[in-house]
VMD Tcl script that draws the C-alpha trace (Angstrom):
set ca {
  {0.00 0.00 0.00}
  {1.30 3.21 -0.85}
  {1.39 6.46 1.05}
  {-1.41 7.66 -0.87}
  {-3.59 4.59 0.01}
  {-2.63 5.03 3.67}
  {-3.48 8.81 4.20}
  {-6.96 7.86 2.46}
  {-7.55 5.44 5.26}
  {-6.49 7.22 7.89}
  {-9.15 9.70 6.92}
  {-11.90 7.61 7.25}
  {-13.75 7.02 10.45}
  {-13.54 3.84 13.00}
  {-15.77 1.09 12.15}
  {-18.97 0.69 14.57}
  {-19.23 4.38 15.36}
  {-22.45 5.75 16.60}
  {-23.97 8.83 14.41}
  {-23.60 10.84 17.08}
  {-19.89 10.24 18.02}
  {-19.13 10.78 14.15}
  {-21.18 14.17 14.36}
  {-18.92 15.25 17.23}
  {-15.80 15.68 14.17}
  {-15.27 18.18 11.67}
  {-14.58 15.59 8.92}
  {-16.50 12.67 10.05}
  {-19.53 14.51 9.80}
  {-19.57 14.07 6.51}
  {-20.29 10.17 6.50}
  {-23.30 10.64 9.09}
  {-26.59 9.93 7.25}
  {-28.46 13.02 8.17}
  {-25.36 15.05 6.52}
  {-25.55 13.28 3.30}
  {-29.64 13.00 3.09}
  {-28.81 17.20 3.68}
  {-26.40 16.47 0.44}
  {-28.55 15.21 -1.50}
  {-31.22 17.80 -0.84}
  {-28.82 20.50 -2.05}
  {-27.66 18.83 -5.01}
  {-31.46 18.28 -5.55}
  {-31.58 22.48 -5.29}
  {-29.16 23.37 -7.35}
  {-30.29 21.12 -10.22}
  {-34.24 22.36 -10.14}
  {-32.58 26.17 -9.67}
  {-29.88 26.01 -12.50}
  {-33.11 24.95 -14.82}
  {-34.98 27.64 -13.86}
  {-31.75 30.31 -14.12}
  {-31.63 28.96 -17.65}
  {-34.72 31.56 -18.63}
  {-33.42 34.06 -15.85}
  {-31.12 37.76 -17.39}
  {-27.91 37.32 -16.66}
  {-28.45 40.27 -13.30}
  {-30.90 38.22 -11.88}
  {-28.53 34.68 -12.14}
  {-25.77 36.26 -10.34}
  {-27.78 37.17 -7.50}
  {-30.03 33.93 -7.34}
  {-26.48 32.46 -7.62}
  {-25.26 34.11 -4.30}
  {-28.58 33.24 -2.59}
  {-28.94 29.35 -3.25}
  {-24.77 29.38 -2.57}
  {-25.82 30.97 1.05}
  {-28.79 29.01 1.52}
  {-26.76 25.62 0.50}
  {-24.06 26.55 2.81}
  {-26.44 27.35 5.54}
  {-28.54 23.69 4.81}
  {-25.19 21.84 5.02}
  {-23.91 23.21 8.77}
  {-27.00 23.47 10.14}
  {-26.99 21.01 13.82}
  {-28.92 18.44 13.85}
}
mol new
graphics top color blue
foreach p $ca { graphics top sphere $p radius 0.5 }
foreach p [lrange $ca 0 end-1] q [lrange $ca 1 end] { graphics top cylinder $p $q radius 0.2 }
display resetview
């Protein structure tokens, strides 16, 4: 195994941890299933809102941009 391989691993999170003990860490949080059904809710978002920017002017993209970029990052470190 390379060093590549290894630092991967080491990234990852115990085996057997409860959600809330993987909520407790910055990075871990990411594998909780709350944080990734809050994922895929975002993703969701910015699909349905880049469809409707498509027949937006080009002002009013930039600041819907902005807005679903705050509202995404607000939807992804929200507790709980």
């Amino acid at each position: 195994m390379d060093d590549q391989d290894q630092r991967h691993e080491t990234a990852r999170p115990p085996e057997g941890m409860s959600e809330e003990e993987l909520a407790k860490h910055p990075s871990w949080r990411r594998h909780t299933k709350s944080y990734q059904a809050k994922r895929g809710y975002v993703r969701d978002l910015w699909i349905y809102s880049g469809m409707l920017m498509i027949f937006m002017p080009l002002p009013l993209q930039v600041f819907c941009l902005a807005a679903l970029s705050f509202i995404s990052l607000s939807i992804l470190d929200a507790e709980g």
